[in-house]
MARZAKOL-74849 format. One record per residue (C-alpha): x, y, z; residue number from 1; residue in one letter. Coordinates in nm, 3 decimals. Example, Ala and Ser with C-alpha at 12.3 -4.5 7.8 and 13.67 -1.06 7.14 Angstrom:
BEGIN
<<1.230, -0.450, 0.780>, 1, 'A'> <<1.367, -0.106, 0.714>, 2, 'S'> 
//
This chain:
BEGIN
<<1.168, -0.756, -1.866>, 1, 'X'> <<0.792, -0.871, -1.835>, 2, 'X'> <<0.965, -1.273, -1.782>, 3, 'X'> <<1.195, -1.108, -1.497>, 4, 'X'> <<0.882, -0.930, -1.331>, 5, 'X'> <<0.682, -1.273, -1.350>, 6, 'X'> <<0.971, -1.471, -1.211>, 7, 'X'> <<1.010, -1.216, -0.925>, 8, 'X'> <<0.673, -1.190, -0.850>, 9, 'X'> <<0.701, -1.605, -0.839>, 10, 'X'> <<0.902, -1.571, -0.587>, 11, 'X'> <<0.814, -1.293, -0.389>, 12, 'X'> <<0.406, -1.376, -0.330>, 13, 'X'> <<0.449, -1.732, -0.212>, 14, 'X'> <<0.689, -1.574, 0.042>, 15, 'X'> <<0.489, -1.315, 0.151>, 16, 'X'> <<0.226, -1.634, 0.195>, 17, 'X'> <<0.453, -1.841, 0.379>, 18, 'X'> <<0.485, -1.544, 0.568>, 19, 'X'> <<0.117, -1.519, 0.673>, 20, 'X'> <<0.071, -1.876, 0.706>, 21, 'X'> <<0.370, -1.861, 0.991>, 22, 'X'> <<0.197, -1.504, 1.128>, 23, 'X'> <<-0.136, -1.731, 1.175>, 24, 'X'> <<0.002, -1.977, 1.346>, 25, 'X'> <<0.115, -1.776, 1.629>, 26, 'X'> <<-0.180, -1.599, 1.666>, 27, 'X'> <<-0.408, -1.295, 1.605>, 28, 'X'> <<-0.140, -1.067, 1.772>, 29, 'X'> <<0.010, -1.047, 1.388>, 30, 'X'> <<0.323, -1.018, 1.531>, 31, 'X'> <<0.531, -1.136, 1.221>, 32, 'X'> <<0.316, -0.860, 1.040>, 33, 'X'> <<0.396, -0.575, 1.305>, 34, 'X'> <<0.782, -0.677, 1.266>, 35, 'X'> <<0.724, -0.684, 0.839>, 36, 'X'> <<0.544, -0.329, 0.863>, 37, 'X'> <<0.792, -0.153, 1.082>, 38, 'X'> <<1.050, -0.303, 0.788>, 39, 'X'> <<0.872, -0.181, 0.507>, 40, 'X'> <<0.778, 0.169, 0.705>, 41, 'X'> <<1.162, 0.198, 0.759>, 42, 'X'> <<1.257, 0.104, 0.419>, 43, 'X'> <<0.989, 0.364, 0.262>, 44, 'X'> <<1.092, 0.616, 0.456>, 45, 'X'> <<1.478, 0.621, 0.329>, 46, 'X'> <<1.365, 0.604, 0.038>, 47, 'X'> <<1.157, 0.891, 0.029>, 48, 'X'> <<1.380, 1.075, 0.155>, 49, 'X'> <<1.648, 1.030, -0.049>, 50, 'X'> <<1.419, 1.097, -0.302>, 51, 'X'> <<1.257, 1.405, -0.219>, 52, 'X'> <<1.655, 1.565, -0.181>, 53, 'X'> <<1.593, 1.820, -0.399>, 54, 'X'> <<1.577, 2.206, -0.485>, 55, 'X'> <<1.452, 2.354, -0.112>, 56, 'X'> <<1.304, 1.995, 0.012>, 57, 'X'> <<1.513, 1.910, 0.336>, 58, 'X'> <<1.325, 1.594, 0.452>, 59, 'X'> <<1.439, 1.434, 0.753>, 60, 'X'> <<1.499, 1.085, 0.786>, 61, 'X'> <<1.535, 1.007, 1.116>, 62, 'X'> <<1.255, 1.240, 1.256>, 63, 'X'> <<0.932, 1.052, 0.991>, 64, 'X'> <<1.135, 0.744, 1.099>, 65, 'X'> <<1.050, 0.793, 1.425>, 66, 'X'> <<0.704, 0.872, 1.369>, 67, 'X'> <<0.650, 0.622, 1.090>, 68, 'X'> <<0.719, 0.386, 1.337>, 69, 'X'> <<0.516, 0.530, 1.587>, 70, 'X'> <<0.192, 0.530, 1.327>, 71, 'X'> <<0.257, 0.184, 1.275>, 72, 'X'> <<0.243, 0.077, 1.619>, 73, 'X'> <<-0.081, 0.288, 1.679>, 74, 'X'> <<-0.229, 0.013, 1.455>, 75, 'X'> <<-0.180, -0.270, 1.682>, 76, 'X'> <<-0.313, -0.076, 2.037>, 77, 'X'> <<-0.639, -0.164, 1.971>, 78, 'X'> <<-0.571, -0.492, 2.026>, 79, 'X'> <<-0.517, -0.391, 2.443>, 80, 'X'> <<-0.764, -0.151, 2.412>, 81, 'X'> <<-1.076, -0.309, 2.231>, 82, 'X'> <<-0.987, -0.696, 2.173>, 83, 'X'> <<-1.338, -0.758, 2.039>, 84, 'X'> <<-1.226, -0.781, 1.672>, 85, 'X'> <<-1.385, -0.835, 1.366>, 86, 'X'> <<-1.626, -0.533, 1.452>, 87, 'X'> <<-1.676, -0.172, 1.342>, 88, 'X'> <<-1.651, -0.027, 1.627>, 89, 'X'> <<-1.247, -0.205, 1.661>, 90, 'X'> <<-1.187, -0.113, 1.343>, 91, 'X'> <<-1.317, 0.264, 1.383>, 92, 'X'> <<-1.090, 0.220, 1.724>, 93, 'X'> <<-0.799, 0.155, 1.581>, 94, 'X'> <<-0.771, 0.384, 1.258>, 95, 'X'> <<-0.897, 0.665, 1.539>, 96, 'X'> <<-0.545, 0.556, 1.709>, 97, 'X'> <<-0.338, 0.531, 1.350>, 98, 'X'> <<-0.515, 0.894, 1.265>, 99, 'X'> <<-0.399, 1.047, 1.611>, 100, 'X'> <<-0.047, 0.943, 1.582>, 101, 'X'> <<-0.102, 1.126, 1.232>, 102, 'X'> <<-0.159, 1.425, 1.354>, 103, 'X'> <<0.091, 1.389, 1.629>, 104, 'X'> <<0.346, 1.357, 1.378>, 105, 'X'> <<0.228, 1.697, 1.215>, 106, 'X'> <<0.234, 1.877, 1.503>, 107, 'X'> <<0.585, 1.759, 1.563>, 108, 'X'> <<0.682, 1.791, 1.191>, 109, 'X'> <<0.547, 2.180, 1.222>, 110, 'X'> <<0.777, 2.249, 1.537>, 111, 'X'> <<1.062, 2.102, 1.408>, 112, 'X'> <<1.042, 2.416, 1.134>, 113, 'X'> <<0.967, 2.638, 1.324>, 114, 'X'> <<1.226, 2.578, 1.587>, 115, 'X'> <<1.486, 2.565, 1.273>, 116, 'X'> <<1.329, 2.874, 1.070>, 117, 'X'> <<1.585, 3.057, 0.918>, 118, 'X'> <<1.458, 3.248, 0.600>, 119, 'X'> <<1.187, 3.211, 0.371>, 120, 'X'> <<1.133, 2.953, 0.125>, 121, 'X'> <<1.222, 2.591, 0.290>, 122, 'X'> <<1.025, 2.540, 0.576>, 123, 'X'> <<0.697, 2.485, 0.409>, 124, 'X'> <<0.849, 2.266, 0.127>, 125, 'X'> <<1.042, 2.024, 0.382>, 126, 'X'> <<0.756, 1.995, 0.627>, 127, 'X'> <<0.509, 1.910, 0.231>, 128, 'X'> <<0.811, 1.654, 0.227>, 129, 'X'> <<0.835, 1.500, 0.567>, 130, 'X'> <<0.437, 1.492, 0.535>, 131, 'X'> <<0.413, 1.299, 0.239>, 132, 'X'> <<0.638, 1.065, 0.392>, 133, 'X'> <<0.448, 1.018, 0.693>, 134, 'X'> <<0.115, 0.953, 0.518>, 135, 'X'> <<0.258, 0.719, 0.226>, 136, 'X'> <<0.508, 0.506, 0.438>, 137, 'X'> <<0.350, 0.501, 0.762>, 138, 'X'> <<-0.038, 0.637, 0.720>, 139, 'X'> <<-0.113, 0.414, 0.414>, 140, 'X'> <<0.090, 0.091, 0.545>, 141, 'X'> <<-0.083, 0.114, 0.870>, 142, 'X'> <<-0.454, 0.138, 0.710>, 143, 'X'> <<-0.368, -0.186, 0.492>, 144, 'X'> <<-0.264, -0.358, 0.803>, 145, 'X'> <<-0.637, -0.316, 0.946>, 146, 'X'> <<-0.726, -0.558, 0.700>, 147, 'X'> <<-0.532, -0.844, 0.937>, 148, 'X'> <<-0.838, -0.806, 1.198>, 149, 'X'> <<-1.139, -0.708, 0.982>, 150, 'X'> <<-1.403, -0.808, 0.876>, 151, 'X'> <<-1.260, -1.080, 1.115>, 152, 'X'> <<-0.939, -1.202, 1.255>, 153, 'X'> <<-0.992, -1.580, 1.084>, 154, 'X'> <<-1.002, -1.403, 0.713>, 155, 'X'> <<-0.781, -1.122, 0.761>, 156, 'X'> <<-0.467, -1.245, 0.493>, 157, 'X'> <<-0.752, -1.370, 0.293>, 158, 'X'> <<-0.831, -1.016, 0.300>, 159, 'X'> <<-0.532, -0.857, 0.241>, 160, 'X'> <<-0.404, -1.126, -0.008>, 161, 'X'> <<-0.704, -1.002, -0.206>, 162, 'X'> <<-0.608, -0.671, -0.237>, 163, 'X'> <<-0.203, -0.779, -0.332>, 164, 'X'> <<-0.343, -0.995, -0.593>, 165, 'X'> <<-0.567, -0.774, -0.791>, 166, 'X'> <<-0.393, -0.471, -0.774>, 167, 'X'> <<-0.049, -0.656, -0.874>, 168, 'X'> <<-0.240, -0.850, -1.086>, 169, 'X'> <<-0.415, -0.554, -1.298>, 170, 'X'> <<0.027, -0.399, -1.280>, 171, 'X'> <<0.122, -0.743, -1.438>, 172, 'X'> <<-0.165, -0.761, -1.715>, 173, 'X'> <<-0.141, -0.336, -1.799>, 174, 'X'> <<0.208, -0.436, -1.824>, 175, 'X'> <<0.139, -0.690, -2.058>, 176, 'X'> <<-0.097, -0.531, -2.241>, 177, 'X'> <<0.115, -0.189, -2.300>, 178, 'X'> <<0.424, -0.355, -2.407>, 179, 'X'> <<0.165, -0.601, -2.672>, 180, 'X'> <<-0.086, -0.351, -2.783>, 181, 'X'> <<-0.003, 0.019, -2.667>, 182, 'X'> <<-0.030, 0.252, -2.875>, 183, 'X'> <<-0.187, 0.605, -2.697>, 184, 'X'> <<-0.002, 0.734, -2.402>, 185, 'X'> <<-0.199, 0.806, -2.111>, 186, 'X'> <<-0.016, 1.058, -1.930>, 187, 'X'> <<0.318, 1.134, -2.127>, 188, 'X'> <<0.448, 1.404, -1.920>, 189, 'X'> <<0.389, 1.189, -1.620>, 190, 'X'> <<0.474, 0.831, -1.691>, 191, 'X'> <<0.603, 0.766, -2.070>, 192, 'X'> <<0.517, 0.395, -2.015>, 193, 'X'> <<0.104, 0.394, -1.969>, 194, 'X'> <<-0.070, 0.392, -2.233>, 195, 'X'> <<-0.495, 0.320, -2.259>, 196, 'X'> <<-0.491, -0.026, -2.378>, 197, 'X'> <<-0.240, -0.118, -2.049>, 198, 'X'> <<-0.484, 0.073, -1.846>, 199, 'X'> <<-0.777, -0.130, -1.989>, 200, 'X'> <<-0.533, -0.495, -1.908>, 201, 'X'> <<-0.522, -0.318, -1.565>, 202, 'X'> <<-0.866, -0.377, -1.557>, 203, 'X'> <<-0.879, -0.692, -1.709>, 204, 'X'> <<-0.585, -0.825, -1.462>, 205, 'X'> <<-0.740, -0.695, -1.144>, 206, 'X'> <<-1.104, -0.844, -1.223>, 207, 'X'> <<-0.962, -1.164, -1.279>, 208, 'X'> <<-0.676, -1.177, -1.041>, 209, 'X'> <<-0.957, -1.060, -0.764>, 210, 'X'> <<-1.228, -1.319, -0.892>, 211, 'X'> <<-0.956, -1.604, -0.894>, 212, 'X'> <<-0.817, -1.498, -0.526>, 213, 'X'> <<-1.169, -1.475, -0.348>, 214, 'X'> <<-1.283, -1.772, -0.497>, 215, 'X'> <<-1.027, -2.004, -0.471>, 216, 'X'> <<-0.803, -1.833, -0.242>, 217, 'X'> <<-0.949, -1.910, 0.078>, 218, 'X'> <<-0.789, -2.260, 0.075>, 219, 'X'> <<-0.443, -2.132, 0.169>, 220, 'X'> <<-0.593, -2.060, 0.491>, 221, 'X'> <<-0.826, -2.185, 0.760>, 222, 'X'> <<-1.071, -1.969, 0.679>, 223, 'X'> <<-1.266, -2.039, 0.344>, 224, 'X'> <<-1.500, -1.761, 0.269>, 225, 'X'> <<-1.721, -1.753, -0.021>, 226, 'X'> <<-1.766, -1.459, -0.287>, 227, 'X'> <<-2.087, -1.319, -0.208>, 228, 'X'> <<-2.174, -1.262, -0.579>, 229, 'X'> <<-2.012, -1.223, -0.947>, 230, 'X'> <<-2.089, -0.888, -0.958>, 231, 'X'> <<-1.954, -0.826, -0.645>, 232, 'X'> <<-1.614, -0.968, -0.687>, 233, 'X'> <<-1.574, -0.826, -1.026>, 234, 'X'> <<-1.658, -0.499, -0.888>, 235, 'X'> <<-1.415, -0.491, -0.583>, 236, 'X'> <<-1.142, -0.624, -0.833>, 237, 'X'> <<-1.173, -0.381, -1.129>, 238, 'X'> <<-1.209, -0.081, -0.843>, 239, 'X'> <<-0.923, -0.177, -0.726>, 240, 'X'> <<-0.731, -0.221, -1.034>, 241, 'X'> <<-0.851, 0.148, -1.104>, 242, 'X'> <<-0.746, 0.251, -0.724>, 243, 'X'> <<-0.392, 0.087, -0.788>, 244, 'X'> <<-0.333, 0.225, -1.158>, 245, 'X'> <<-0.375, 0.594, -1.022>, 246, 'X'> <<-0.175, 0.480, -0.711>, 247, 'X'> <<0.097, 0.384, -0.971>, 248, 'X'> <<0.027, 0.725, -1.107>, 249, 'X'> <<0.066, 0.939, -0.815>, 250, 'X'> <<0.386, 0.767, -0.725>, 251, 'X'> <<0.534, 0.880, -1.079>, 252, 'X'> <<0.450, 1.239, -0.951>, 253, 'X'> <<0.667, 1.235, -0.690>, 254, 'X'> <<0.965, 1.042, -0.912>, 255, 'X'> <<0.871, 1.305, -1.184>, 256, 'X'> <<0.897, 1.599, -0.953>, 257, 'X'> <<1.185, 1.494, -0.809>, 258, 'X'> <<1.344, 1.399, -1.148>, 259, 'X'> <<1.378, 1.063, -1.067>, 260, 'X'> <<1.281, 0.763, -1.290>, 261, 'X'> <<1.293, 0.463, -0.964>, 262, 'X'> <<1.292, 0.516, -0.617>, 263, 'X'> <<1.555, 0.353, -0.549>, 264, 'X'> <<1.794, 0.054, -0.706>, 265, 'X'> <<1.643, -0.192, -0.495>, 266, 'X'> <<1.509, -0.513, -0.766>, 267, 'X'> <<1.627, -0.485, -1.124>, 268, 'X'> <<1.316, -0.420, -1.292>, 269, 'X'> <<1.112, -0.322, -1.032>, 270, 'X'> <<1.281, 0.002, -0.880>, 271, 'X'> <<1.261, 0.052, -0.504>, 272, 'X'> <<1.025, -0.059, -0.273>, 273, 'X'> <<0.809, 0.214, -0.359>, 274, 'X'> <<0.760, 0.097, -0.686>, 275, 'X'> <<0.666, -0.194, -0.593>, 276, 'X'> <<0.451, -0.087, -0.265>, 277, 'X'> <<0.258, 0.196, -0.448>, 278, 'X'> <<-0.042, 0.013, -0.560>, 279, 'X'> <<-0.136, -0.167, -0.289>, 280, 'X'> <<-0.057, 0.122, -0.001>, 281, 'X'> <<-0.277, 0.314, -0.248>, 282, 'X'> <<-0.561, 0.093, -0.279>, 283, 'X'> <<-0.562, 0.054, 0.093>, 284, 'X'> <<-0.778, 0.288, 0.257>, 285, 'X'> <<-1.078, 0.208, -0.040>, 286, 'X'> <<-1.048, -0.190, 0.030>, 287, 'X'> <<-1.122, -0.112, 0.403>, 288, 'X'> <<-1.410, 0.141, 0.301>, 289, 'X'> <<-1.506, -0.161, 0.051>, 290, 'X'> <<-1.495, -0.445, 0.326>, 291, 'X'> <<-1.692, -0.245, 0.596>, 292, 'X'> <<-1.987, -0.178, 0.331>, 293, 'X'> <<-2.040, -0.396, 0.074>, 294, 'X'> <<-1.756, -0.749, 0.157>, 295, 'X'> <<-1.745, -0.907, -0.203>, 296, 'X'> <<-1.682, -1.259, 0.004>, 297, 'X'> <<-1.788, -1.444, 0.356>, 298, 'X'> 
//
C-alpha cells in the first residue's frame, strides 16, 4: 500500500506541475487553475453528498453545485475589480468577494428549507449538510486558490506548491511512520489508523518536505525566491503538517458520522478526492494567514 501511494503520488505531483507550468505561460489570469478548481469543486461536491445520504441529512447536489461554483468564481473577480496584485488590500478584496458568495449561498441554502418545510427534524440537519459542503468544497478550495496571486503573481505555484508538498509530505512520512513504528492510537474511535509516532513523522515529513520545496523549489518556475530563515521554513512546514494532520482528522468525522470508511472509490488506496484533498483545503486558510504575516521565503 505505502509503494502504491508513492507511485501515485509520482505521478500525480509532476502533473499537477506540468499543470502550473502550462497555467503560467498563459498568464496571471490562472485560467487553467479556474477550469481545475471548478473540477475539483464539482467533484467534492458529489461526493459529499453522496456521503452525507444518511439518517435525516437530505443534501442537495445540484443546489451547493451551483453555489460551489459560484464561490469559486468569486475568487477570480478581483482580478476586474482590483488588478493591482500581490497586495493586501487585493487579497483582502478578493476573499471579501469569496466570503460574500458564502453567505449568499446560506441565505439561499436557508430558503430552500424553508420553502420545503414539512415537519420537524430535517431541515436543520440538511441545510448543517449542504453547509459543510459549501465551505469544504467551495469555501476552502477558493481560499487556497488566493495563493496563485499573493504574496505576488510571479511566486504564486511556488506558493501553493509549498503548501501541497508539506502537508502531503508530513501524510506520506505519518504514513510511514505508523505502519513502521505505531504503536498508541491517537484517536481510535475516530480514525483506527493514527497513531502518535505517525503524527510525530507528520511532523517530520512536513518540516522537511516544506524546507526542501522553498529552498530548492523555486527552480521549477521563473520566480526563485529565497527562504527567509531556517527557523522560518521549519516553522511554516511543521504548522502545516499539524494544520493538515487535524485536516485529515476532521475529514474522518464526517466519514465516521456518516459510517463511511472513503469518500468515494475514486484511487485504490487513496479513497475519493476528499481523501486526498483534505489536507491541503484544510491547511489553506492558515498558509494565507502565514504568507500575509510572517512569508517563510522571498
Amino acid at each position: 500500500m505505502l509503494g502504491w501511494r508513492i507511485g501515485l503520488s509520482c505521478v500525480l505531483v509532476p502533473g499537477l506541475l506540468a499543470l502550473f507550468r502550462w497555467d503560467i505561460a498563459l498568464g496571471d489570469n490562472a485560467i487553467v487553475l479556474l477550469v481545475l478548481c471548478l473540477l475539483l469543486t464539482l467533484r467534492a461536491t458529489f461526493e459529499l453528498a453522496d456521503l452525507l445520504k444518511t439518517r435525516n441529512l437530505q443534501p442537495a447536489f445540484e443546489l451547493c453545485a451551483a453555489i460551489n461554483v459560484t464561490v469559486i468564481l468569486a475568487a477570480w473577480t478581483h482580478r476586474q475589480m482590483n488588478p493591482a496584485d500581490g497586495t493586501r488590500e487585493s487579497l483582502l478584496v478578493s476573499l471579501g468577494l469569496v466570503g460574500g458568495a458564502l453567505v449568499s449561498g446560506f441565505v439561499v441554502l436557508l430558503m430552500r428549507e424553508a420553502a420545503r418545510y414539512q415537519k420537524p427534524g430535517h431541515a436543520m440537519e440538511s441545510l448543517g449538510a449542504n453547509m459543510i459542503t459549501v465551505m469544504y468544497a467551495g469555501g476552502l478550495l477558493a481560499t487556497i486558490a488566493q495563493l496563485r496571486w499573493y504574496p505576488s503573481p510571479p511566486m504564486g505555484y511556488f506558493v501553493i506548491g509549498s503548501v501541497i508538498i508539506a502537508v502531503k509530505a508530513g501524510d506520506t512520512m505519518a504514513y510511514t511512520f505508523g505502519r513502521l513504528w505505531g504503536r498508541r492510537k491517537m484517536i481510535p474511535r475516530l480514525s483506527p489508523g493514527k497513531t502518535w509516532i505517525g503524527g510525530l513523522g507528520a511532523l517530520v515529513g512536513s518540516g522537511l518536505g516544506g524546507w526542501l520545496w522553498l529552498t530548492f523549489g523555486g527552480r521549477l518556475f521563473d520566480a526563485a525566491p529565497q527562504p527567509t530563515s531556517l527557523m522560518a521554513v521549519l516553522a511554516y512546514g511543521v504548522t502545516l503538517g499539524v494544520v493538515g494532520l487535524v485536516g485529515d482528522l476532521c475529514e474522518s468525522l464526517i466519514k465516521r458520522d456518516a459510517e463511511k470508511k472513503d469518500s468515494a472509490k475514486l484511487m485504490p488506496g487513496f479513497g475519493g478526492l476528499l481523501d486526498l484533498l483534505d489536507s491541503p483545503l484544510f491547511a489553506a486558510p492558515f498558509a494565507v494567514a502565514w504568507w500575509a504575516l510572517w512569508p517563510p521565503a522571498a
